[in-house]
N, C-alpha and C positions, 0 to 999 in steps of 0.2 A: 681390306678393300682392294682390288686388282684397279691399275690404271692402265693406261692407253698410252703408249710410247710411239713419237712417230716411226716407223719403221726405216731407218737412217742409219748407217754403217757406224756412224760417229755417236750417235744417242745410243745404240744399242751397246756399244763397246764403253760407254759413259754410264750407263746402268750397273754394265755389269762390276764395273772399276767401284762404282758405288757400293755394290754388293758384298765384293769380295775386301772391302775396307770397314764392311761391319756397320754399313750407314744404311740405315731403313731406307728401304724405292716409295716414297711417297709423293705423290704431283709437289707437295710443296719445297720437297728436298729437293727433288728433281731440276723444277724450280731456281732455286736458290743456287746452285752450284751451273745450272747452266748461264744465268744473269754475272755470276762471278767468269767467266769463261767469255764474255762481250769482249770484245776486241782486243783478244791475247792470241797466241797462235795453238792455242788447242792443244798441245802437244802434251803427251802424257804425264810428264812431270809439271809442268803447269795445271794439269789435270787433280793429278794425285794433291798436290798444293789448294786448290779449290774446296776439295771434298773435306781435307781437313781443315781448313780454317772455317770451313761452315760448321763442323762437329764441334768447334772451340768456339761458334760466335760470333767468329770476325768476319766484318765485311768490306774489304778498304783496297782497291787495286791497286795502290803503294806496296800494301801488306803480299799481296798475291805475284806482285811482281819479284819481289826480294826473295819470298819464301821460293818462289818457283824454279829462282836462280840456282838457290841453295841446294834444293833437290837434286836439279841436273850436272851441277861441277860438286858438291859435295867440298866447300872449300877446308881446306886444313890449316888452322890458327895459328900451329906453329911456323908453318912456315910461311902466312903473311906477315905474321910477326918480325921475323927474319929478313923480309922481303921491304919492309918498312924500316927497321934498322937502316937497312943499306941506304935505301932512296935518303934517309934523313944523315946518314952519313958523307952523303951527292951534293947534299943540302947546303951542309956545313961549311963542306969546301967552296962551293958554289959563294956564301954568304960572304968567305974570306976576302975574296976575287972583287966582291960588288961591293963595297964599304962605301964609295963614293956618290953609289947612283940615290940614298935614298936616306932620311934618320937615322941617324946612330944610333939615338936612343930607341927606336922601333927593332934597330938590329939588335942589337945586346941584348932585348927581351925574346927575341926569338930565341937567341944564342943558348940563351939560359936555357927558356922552355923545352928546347929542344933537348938540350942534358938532360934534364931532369926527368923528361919522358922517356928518353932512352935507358936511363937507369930502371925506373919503372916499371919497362920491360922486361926488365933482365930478372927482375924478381917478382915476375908475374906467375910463376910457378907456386912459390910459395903462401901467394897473396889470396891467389884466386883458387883456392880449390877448393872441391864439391862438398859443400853441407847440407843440401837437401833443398835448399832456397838462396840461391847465391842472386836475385835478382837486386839488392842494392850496389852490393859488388862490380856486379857486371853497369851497373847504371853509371857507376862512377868512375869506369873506365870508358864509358864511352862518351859521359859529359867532358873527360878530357882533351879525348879525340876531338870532339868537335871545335871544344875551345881553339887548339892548336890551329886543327882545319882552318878554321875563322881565321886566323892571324895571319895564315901562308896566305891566301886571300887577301888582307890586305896587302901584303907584303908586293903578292905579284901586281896590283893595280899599282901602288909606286912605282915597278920599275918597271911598266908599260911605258916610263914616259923616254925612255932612250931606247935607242937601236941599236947600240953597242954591242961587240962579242960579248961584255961581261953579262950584260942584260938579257941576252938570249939563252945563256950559259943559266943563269939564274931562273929565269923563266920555265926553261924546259926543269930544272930541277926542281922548282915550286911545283910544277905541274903532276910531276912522277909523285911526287912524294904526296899531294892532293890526294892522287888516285890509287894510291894503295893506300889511305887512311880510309877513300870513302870502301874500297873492297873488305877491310877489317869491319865499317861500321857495320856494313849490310850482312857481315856473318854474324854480329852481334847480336844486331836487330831479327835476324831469321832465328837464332837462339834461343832467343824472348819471345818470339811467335811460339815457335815449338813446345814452349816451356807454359805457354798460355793453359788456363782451367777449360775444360769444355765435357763433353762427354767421356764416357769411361773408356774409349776404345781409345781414346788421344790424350786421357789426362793423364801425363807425363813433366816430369823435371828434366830439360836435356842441358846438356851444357860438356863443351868441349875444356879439355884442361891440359893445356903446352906445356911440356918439360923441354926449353930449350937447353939444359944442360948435358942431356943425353944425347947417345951417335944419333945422326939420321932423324934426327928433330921429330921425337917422339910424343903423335898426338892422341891424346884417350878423350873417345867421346863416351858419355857417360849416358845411359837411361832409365831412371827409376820410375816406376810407376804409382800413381798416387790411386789411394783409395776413395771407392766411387765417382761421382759426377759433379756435386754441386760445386759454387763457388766458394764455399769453406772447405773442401777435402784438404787429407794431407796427407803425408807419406806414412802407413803402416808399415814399420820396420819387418813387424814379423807377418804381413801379407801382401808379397810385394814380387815385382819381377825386377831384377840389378841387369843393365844389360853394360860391355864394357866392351867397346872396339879398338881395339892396337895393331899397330906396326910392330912385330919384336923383331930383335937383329937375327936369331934363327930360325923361327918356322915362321917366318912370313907375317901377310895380316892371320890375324884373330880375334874369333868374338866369342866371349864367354858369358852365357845364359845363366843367370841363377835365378831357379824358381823357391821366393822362401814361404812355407805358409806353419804357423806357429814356430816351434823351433828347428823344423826338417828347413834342411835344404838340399835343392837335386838342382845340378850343375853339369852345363851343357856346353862343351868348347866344340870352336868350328872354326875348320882353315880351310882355306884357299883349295890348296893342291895335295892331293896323294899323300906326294913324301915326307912334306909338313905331320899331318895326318898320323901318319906310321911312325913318325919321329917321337910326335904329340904324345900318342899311343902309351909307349915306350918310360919317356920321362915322366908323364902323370900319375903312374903306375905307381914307377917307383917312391914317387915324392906326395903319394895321397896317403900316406897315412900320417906325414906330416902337416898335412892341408887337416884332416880331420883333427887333429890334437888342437891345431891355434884357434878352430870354430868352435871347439869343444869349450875352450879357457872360455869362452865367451856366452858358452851353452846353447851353443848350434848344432847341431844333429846333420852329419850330410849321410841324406840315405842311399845316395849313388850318383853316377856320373856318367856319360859317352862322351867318344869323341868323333865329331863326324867330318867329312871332307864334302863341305857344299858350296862353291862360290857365291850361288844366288844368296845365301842367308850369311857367307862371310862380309856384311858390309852392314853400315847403321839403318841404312832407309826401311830395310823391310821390318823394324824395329819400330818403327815412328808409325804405325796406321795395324792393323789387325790383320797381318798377313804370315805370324805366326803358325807353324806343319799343325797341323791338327797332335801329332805325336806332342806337342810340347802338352798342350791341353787335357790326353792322355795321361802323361808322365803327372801331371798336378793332381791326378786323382789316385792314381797307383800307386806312385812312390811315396806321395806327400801323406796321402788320407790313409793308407794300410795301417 
């Protein structure tokens, strides 16, 4: 059935963004993502955020405002992680300084919490990585966070009651350290959207996994795709798309596509820039018939590889909605089905 679109620079360009994300143009869709779009500022990545939380169901402009954030700064876990260290390290010292203004014993419990969190951290690498459903995981680092949150809260209403250097001292440090817990929550919380069931073009597992051990605070965001749509799907190993986006310390970022369907798999790396590229080129060459042998132990079949130099596709977003070269969807039938 053809519908009637008002003729509007902004509807039309909302159509199309609808389209091109693999979401049927129906009044009711139409609809629905433009009521989701009430009093946000329109803007493309709040856009893109819209379309798919209606393809997964959700309806909540908490939900749309976090996700929309996420979109547009694309924030990186390890280094809010890093970024939280420090503040709660500001904390610390801050705590030392204010011993007088407020319980001791409300101190000492921070004191603790605060170690114990920090440690936490530091082996979050190991704790937290990708098994295909890490959502209790992630749940219960973020019932942490808030716990804590909670506490710095009460902490700072005690020492609102003097105006002391120490208290101001303390204050602004409870504050800093507040607002990088709530900027971790809401990458969380945008994680667990993303990672939400909906239709086939957004049902995806995402989830970012920090290795702060490594240079330059190495972040892999991770996206698996799950088979079909309902709310029982799950991840088919051997019919599935792996998408894995990095920093590495010499060819820059990179993201490496692997399309698997039964035992073939066709693997697709993309960087940034040229020389990356030509570098990529070069070492993949050499070091793929070692790639083949450890997919083999496994009984993987890789039927081939490129390596291409694209900015627009070197990054996760176009990964999260059906924006996919048409050549990838190609490659699934050529390489995969011959």
């Amino acid at each position: 059935m053809q519908i009637q679109i008002p003729d509007t620079d902004f509807n039309v360009k909302l159509a199309s963004m609808m389209l091109k994300d693999g979401m049927e143009l129906s009044r009711d869709n139409f609809a629905k993502v433009l009521s989701m779009l009430e009093g946000t500022n329109k803007g493309t990545n709040v856009q893109e955020a819209a379309i798919m939380l209606t393809m997964k169901g959700v309806d909540s402009p908490g939900a749309l405002s976090v996700l929309g954030q996420f979109m547009a700064d694309n924030p990186q876990m390890a280094a809010q992680l890093v970024a939280l260290q420090e503040s709660m390290g500001n904390l610390g010292t801050a705590l030392g300084v204010a011993k007088g203004l407020m319980n001791p014993g409300l101190l000492a419990e921070l004191a603790g919490l605060l170690s114990s969190f920090d440690e936490s951290i530091k082996n979050l690498s190991e704790k937290y990585q990708f098994s295909g459903d890490n959502s209790t995981k992630l749940q219960d680092f973020m019932n942490n966070l808030r716990g804590i949150k909670s506490l710095l809260n009460g902490v700072q209403q005690q020492s609102n009651v003097s105006d002391s250097a120490e208290a101001q001292v303390l204050q602004a440090s409870l504050s800093q350290a507040s607002s990088k817990m709530a900027s971790l929550m809401d990458n969380l919380t945008a994680q667990a959207l993303l990672s939400q069931k909906g239709r086939e073009e957004v049902n995806f597992q995402y989830q970012q996994v920090p290795n702060l051990e490594a240079k330059g605070l190495k972040n892999v965001e991770i996206v698996i795709t799950r088979e079909g749509q309902d709310k029982n799907s799950t991840i088919d190993y051997e019919n599935t798309q792996v998408v894995l986006s990095m920093q590495t310390t010499n060819l820059g970022k990179m993201v490496c596509s692997m399309i698997v369907k039964g035992k073939k798999v066709y693997i697709i790396f993309v960087f940034n820039e040229k020389e990356h590229g030509d570098e990529a080129r070069k070492s993949i060459a050499s070091e793929f018939a070692e790639l083949q042998k450890k997919l083999a132990d496994k009984n993987f079949t890789v039927t081939g590889y490129q390596v291409k130099v694209d900015p627009a596709m070197c990054k996760v977003a176009p990964y999260l909605i059906a924006m996919l070269p048409n050549l990838e969807a190609q490659l699934r039938k050529i390489d995969l089905e011959a």
